[in-house]
Structures are given as structure tokens and as C-alpha cells.
N, CA, C and O atoms as a GROMACS GRO file, in nm:
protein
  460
    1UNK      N    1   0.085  -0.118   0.000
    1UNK     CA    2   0.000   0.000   0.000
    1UNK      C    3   0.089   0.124   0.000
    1UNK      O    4   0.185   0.133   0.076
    2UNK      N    5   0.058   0.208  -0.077
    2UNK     CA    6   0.136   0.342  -0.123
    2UNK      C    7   0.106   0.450  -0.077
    2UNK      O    8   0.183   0.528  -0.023
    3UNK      N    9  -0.059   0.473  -0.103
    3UNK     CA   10  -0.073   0.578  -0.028
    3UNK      C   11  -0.242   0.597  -0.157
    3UNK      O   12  -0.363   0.575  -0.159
    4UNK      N   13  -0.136   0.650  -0.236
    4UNK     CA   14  -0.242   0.749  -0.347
    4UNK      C   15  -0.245   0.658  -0.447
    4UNK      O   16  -0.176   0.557  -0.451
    5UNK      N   17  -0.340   0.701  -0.545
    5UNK     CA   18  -0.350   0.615  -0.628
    5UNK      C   19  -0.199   0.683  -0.795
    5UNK      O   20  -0.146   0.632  -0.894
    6UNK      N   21  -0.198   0.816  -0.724
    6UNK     CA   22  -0.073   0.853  -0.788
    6UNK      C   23   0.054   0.830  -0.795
    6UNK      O   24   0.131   0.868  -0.884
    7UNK      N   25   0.083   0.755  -0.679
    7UNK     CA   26   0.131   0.691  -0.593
    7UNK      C   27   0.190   0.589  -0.614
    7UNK      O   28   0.309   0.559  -0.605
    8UNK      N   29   0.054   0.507  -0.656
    8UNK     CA   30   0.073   0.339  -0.708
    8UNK      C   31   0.107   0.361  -0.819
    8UNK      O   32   0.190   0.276  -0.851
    9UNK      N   33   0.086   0.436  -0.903
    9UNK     CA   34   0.194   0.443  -1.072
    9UNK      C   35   0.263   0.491  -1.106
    9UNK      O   36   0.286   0.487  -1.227
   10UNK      N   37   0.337   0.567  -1.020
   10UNK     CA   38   0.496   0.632  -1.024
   10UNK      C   39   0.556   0.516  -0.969
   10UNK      O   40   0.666   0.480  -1.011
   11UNK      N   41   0.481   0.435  -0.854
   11UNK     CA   42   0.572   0.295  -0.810
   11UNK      C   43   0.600   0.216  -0.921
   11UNK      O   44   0.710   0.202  -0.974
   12UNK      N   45   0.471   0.154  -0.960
   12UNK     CA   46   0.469   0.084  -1.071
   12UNK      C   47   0.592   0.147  -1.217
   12UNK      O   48   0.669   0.061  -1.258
   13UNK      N   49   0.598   0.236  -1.259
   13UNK     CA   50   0.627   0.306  -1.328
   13UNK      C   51   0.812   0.325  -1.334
   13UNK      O   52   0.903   0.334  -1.416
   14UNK      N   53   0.792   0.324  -1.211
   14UNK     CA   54   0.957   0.338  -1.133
   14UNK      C   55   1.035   0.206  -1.126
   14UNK      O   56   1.157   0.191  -1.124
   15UNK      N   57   0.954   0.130  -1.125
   15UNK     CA   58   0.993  -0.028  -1.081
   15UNK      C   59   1.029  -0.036  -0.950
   15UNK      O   60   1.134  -0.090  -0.916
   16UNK      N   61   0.951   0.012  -0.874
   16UNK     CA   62   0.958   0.030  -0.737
   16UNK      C   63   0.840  -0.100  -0.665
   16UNK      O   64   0.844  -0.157  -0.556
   17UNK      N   65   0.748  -0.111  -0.770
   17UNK     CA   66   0.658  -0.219  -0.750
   17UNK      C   67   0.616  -0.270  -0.874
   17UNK      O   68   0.611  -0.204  -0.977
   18UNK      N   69   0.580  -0.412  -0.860
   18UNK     CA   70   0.606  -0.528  -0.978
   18UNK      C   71   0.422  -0.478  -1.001
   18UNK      O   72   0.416  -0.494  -1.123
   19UNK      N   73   0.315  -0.441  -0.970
   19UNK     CA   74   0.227  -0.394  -0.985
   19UNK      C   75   0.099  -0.316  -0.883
   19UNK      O   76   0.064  -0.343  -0.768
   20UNK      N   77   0.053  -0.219  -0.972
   20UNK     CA   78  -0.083  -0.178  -0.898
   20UNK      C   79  -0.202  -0.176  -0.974
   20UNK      O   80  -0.211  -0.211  -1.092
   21UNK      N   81  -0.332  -0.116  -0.874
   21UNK     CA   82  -0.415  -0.091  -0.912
   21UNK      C   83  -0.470   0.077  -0.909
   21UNK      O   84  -0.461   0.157  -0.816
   22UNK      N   85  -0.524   0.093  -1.033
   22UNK     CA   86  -0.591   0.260  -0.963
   22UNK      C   87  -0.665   0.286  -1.094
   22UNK      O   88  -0.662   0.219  -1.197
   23UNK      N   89  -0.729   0.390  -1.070
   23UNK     CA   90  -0.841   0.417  -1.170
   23UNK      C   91  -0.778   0.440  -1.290
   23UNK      O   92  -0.665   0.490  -1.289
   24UNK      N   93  -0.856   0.399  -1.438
   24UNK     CA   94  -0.796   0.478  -1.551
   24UNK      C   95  -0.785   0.601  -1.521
   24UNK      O   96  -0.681   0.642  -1.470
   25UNK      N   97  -0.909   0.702  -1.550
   25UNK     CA   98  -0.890   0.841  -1.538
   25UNK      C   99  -0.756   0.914  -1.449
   25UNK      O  100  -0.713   1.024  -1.484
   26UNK      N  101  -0.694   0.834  -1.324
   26UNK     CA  102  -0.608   0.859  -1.221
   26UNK      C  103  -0.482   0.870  -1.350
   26UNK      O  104  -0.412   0.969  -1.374
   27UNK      N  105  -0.479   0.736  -1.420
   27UNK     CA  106  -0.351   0.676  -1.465
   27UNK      C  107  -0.329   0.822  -1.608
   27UNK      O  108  -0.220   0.867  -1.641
   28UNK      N  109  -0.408   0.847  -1.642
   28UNK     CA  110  -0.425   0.882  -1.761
   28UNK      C  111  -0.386   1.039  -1.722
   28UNK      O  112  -0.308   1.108  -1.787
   29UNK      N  113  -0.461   1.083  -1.597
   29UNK     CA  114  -0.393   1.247  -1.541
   29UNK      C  115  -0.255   1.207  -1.543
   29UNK      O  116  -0.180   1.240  -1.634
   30UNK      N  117  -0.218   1.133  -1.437
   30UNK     CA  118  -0.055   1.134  -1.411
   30UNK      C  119  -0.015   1.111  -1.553
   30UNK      O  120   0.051   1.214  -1.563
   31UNK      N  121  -0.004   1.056  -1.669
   31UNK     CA  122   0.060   1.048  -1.773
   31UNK      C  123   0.109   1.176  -1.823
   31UNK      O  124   0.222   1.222  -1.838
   32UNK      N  125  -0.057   1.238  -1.853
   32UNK     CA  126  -0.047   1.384  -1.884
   32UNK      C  127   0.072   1.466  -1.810
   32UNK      O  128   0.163   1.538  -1.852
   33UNK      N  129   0.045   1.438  -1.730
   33UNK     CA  130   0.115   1.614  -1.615
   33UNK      C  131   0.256   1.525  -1.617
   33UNK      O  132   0.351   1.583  -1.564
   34UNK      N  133   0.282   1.396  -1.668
   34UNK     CA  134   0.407   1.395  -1.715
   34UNK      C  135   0.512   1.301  -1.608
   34UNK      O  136   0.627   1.260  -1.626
   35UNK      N  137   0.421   1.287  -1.494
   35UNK     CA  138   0.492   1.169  -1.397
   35UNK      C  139   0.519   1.053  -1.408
   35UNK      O  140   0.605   1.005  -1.333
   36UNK      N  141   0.455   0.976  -1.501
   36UNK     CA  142   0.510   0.875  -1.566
   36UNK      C  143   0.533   0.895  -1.737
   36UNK      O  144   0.523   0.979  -1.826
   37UNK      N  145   0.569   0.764  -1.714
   37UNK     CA  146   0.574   0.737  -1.892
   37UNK      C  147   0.529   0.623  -1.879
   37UNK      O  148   0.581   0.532  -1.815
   38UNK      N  149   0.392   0.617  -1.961
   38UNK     CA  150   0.290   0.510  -1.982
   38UNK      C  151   0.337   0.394  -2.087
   38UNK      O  152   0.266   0.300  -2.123
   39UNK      N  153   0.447   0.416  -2.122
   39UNK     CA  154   0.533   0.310  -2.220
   39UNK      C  155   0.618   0.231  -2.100
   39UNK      O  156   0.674   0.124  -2.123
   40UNK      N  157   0.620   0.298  -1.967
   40UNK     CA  158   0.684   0.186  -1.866
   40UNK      C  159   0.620   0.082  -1.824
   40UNK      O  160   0.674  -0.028  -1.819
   41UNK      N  161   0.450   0.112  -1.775
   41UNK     CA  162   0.365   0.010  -1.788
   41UNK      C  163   0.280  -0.087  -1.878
   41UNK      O  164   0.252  -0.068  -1.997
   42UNK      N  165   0.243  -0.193  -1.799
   42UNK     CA  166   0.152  -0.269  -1.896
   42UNK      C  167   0.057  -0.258  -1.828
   42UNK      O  168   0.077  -0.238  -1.708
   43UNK      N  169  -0.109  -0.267  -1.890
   43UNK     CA  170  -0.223  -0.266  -1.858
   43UNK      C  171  -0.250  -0.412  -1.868
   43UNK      O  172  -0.253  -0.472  -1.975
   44UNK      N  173  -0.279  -0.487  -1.709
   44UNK     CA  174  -0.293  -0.604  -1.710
   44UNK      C  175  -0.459  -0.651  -1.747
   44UNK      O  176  -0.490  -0.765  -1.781
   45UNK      N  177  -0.543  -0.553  -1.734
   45UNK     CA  178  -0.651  -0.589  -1.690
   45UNK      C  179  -0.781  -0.450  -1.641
   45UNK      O  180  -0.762  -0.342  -1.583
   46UNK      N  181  -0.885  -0.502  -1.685
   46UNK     CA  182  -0.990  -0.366  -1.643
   46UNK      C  183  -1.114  -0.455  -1.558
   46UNK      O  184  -1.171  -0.561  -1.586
   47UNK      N  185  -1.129  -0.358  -1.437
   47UNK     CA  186  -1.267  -0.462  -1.403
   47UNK      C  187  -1.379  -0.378  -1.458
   47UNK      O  188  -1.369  -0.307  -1.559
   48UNK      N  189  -1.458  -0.388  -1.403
   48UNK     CA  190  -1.629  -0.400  -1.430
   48UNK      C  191  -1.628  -0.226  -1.371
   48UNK      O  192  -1.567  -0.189  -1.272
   49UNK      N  193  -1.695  -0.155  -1.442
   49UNK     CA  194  -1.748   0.003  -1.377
   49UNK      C  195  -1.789  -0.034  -1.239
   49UNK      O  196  -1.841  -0.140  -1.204
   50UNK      N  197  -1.748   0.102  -1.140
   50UNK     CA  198  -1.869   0.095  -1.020
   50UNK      C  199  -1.798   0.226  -0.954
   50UNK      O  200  -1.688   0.272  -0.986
   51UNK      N  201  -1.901   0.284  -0.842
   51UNK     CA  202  -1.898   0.427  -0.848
   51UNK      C  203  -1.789   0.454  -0.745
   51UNK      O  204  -1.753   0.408  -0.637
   52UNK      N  205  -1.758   0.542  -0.822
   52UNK     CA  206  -1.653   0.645  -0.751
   52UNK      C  207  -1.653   0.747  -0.646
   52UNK      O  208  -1.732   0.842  -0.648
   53UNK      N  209  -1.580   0.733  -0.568
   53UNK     CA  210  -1.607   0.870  -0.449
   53UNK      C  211  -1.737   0.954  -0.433
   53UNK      O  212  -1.768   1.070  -0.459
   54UNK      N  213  -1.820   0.806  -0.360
   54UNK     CA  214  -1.934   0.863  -0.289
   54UNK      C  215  -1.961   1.044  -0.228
   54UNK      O  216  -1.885   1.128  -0.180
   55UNK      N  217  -2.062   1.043  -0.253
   55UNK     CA  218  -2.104   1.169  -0.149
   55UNK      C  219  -2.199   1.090  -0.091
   55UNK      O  220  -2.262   1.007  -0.157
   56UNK      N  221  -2.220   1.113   0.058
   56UNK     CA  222  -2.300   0.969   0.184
   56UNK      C  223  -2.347   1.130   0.248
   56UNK      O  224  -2.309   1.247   0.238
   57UNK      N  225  -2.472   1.039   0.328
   57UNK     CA  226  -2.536   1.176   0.346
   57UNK      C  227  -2.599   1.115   0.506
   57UNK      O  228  -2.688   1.033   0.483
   58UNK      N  229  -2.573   1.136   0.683
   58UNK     CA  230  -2.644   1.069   0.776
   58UNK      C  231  -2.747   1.015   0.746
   58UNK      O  232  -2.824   1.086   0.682
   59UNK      N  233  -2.796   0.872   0.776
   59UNK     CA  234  -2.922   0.806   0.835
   59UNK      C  235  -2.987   0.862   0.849
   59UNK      O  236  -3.061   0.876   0.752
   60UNK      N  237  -3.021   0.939   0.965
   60UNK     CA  238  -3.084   1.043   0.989
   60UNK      C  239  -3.170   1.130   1.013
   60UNK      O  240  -3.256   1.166   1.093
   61UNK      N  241  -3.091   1.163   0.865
   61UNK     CA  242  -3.188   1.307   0.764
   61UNK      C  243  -3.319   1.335   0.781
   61UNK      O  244  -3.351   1.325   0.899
   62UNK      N  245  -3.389   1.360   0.726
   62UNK     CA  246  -3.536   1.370   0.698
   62UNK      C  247  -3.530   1.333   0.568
   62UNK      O  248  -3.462   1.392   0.483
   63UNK      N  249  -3.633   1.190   0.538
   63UNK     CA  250  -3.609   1.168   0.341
   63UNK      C  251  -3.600   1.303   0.245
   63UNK      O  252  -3.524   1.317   0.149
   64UNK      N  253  -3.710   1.409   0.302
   64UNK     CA  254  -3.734   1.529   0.215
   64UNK      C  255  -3.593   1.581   0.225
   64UNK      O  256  -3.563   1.611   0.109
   65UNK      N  257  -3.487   1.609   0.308
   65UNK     CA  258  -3.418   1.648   0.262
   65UNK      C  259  -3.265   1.584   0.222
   65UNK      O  260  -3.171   1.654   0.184
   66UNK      N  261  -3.262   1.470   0.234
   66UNK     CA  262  -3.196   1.357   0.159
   66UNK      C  263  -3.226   1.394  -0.004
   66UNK      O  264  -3.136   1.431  -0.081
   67UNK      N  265  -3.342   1.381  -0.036
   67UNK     CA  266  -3.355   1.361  -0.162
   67UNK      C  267  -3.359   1.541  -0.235
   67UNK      O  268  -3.341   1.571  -0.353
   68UNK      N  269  -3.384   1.620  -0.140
   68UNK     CA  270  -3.293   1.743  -0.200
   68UNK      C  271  -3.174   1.761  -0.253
   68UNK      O  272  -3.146   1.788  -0.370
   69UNK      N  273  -3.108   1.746  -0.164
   69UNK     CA  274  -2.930   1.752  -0.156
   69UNK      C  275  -2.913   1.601  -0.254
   69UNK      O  276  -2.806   1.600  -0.314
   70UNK      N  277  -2.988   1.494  -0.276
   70UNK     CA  278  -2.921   1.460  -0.397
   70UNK      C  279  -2.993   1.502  -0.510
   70UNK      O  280  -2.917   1.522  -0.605
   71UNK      N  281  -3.144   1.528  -0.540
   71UNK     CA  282  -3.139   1.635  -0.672
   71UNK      C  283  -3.054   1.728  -0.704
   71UNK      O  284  -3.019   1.743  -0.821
   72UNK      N  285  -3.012   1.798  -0.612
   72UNK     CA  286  -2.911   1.925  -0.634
   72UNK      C  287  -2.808   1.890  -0.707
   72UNK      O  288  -2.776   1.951  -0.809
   73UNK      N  289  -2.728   1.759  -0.650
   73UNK     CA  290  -2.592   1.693  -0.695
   73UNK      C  291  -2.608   1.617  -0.831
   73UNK      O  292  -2.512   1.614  -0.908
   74UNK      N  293  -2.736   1.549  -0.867
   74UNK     CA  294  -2.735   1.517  -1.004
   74UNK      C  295  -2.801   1.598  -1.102
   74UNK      O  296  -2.826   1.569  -1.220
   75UNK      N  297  -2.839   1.753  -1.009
   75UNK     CA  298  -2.836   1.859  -1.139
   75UNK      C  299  -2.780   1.934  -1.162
   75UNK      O  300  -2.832   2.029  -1.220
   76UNK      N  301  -2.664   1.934  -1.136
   76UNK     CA  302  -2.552   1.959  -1.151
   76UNK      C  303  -2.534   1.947  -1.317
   76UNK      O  304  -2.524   1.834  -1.365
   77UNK      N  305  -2.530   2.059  -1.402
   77UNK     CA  306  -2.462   2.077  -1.543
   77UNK      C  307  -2.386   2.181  -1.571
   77UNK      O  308  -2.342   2.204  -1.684
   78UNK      N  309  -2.364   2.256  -1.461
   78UNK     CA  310  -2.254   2.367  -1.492
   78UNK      C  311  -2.084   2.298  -1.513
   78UNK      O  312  -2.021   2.240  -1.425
   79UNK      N  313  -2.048   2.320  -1.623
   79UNK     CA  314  -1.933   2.266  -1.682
   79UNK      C  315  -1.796   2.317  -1.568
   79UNK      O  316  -1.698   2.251  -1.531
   80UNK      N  317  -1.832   2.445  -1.535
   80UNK     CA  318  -1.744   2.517  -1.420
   80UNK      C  319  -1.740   2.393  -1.313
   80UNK      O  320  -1.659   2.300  -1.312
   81UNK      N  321  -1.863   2.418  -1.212
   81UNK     CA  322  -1.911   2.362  -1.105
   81UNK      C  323  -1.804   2.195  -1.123
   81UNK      O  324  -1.706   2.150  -1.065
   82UNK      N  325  -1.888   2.152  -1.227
   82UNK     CA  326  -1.880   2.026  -1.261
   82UNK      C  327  -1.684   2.012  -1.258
   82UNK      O  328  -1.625   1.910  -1.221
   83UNK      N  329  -1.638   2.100  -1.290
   83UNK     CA  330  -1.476   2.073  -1.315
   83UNK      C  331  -1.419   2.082  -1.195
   83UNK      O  332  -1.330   2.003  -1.163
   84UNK      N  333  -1.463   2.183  -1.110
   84UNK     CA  334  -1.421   2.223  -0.947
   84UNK      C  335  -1.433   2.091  -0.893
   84UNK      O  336  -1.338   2.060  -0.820
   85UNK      N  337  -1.557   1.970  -0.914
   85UNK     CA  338  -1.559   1.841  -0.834
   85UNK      C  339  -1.439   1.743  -0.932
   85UNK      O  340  -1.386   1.642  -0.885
   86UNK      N  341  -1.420   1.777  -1.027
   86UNK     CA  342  -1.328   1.706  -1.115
   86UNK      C  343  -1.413   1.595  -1.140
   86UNK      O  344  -1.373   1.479  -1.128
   87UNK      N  345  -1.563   1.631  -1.185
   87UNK     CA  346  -1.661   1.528  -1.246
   87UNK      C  347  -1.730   1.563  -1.394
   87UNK      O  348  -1.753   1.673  -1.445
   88UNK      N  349  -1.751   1.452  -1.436
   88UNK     CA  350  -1.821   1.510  -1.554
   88UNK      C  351  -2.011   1.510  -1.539
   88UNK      O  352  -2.098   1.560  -1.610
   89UNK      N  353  -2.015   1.438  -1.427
   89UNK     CA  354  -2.191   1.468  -1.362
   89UNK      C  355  -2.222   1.369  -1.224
   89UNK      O  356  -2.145   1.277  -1.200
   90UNK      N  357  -2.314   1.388  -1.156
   90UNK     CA  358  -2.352   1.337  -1.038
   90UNK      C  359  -2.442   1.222  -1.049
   90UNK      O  360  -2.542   1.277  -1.095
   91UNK      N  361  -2.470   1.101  -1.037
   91UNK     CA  362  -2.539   1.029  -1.067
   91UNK      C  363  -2.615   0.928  -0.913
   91UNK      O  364  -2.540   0.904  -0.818
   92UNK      N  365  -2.753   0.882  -0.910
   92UNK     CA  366  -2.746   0.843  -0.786
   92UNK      C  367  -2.735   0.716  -0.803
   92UNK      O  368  -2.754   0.654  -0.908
   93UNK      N  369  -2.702   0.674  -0.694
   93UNK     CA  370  -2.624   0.506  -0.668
   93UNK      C  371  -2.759   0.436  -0.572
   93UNK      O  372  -2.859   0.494  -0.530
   94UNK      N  373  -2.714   0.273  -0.555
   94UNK     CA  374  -2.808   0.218  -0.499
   94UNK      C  375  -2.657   0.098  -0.432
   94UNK      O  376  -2.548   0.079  -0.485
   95UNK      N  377  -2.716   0.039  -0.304
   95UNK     CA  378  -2.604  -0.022  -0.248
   95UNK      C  379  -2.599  -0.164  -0.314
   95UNK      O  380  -2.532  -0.253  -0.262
   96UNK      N  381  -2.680  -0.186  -0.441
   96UNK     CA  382  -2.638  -0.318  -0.536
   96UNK      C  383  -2.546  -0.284  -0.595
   96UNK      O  384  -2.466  -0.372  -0.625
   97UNK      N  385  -2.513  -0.109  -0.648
   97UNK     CA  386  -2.389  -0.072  -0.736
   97UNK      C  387  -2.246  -0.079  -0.676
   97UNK      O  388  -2.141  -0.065  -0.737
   98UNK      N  389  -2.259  -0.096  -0.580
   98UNK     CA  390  -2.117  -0.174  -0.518
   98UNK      C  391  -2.112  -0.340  -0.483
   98UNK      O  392  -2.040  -0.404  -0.407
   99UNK      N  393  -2.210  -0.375  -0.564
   99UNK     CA  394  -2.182  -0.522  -0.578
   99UNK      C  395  -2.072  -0.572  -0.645
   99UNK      O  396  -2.009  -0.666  -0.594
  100UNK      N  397  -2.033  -0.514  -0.776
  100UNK     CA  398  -1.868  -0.536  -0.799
  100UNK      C  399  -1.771  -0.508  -0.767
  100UNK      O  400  -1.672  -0.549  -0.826
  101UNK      N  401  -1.760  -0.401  -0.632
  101UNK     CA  402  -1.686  -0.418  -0.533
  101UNK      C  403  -1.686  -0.547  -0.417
  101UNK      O  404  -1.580  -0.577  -0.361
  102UNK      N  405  -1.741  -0.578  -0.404
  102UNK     CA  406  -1.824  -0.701  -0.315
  102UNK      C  407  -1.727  -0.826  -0.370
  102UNK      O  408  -1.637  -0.878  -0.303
  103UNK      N  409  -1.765  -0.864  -0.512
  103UNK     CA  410  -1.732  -0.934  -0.620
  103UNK      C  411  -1.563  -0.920  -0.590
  103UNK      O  412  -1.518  -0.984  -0.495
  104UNK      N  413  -1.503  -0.865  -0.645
  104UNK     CA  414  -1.362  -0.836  -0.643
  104UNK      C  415  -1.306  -0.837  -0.534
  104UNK      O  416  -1.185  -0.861  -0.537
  105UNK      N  417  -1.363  -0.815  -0.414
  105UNK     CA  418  -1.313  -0.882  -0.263
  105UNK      C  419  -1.316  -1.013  -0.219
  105UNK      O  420  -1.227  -1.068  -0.153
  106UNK      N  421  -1.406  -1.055  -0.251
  106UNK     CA  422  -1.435  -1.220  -0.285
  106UNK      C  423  -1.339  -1.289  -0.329
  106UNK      O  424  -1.286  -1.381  -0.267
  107UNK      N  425  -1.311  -1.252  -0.434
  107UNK     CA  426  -1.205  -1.266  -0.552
  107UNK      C  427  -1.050  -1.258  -0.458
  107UNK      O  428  -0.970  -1.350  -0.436
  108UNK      N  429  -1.045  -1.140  -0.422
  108UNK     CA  430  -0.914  -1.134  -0.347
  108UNK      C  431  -0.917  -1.195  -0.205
  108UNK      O  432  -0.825  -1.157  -0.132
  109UNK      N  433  -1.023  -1.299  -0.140
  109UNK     CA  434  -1.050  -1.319  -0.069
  109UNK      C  435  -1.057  -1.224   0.054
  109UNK      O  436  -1.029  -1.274   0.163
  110UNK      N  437  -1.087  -1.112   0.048
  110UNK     CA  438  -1.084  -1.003   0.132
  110UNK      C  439  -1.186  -0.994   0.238
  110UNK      O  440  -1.296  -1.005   0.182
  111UNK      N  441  -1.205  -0.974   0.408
  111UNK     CA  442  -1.311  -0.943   0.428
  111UNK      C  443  -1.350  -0.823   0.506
  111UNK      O  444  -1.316  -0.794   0.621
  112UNK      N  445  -1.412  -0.771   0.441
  112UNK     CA  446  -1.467  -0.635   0.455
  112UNK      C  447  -1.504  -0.624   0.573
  112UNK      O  448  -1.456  -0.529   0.634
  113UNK      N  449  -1.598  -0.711   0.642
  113UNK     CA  450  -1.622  -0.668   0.747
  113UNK      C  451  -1.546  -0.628   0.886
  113UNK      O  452  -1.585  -0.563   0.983
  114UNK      N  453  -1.402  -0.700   0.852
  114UNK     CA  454  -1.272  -0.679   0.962
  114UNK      C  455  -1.198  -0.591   0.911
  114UNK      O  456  -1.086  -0.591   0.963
  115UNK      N  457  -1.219  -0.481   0.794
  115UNK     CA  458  -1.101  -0.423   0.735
  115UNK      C  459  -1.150  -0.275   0.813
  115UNK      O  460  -1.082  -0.173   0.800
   0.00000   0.00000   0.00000
């Protein structure tokens, strides 16, 4: 474990580590801005989409205003706004959409519930 996911591909990259994992979009900034050279790595593998850096909102709430504060976030189309979150839009999730996270822990025999 490295730290960042910028992190894991300057390692990778460096030959500092035989491999990582981290988002395309992650891999593809650092290329750009020039911290690696994407001709050092190989792309072993892509999993399955699933969502990225939640916005979680207390238990709580009152539904009425749960479901405010997420209308607000998936109406979100200001191209500005939208760049300040470094998103291209807000979308709402359901806790089956981290089922291929679920999946891929399985896989790595991981268990979540002690981590």
C-alpha cells in the first residue's frame, strides 16, 4: 500500500513495484502532467465500472431532505461547477452498485467486514 493512487503508478512506473491498481482516469492524469511514462507500464486488466467517491449523506436526515441535496448533486450541469468536483456529472447510486466491489473482494479473498 502506497498511499495514493498517484502513488501506485509512479511505483509501478519506477519499478519500485512489480504492480498496482488505480483508476484509468487517475492513470491517464498522471501520464499527462508527465509523472510517468505510460510506455513503462503494462495494462494487465480492467474490471467492471462501479462508483466512484461517494457523497454519503447521515441516516438520519429527513427523506425530504436527503432527496434534495441529492437532486441538487445530479443537477448539476454547470461545466465550471462540474470541473471544481473534477466530475463530468452526479449520478445516484443504490447499495447493489457496489456489488462489484463485493465481487472483487471475494475474488481477493478479502473481508470487509474486519477491514
Amino acid at each position: 500500500f502506497v498511499g495514493t493512487h498517484d502513488a501506485v503508478a509512479v511505483n509501478v512506473a519506477n519499478g519500485n513495484a512489480d504492480a498496482g491498481g488505480l483508476s484509468e482516469v487517475i492513470f491517464n492524469h498522471v501520464a499527462e502532467r508527465g509523472l510517468i511514462d505510460p510506455s513503462k507500464v503494462k495494462v494487465l486488466g480492467y474490471s467492471g465500472e462501479y462508483p466512484q467517491y461517494p457523497w454519503a449523506m447521515r441516516s438520519n436526515l429527513s427523506p425530504e431532505l436527503k432527496t434534495k441535496v441529492r437532486d441538487v448533486f445530479v443537477g448539476i450541469d454547470d461545466p465550471e461547477v462540474l470541473r471544481n468536483f473534477k466530475a463530468e456529472a452526479f449520478a445516484p447510486i443504490t447499495d447493489a452498485d457496489y456489488d462489484v466491489i463485493r465481487n472483487m473482494g471475494s475474488l481477493l479473498g478479502l473481508d470487509f467486514a474486519t477491514m
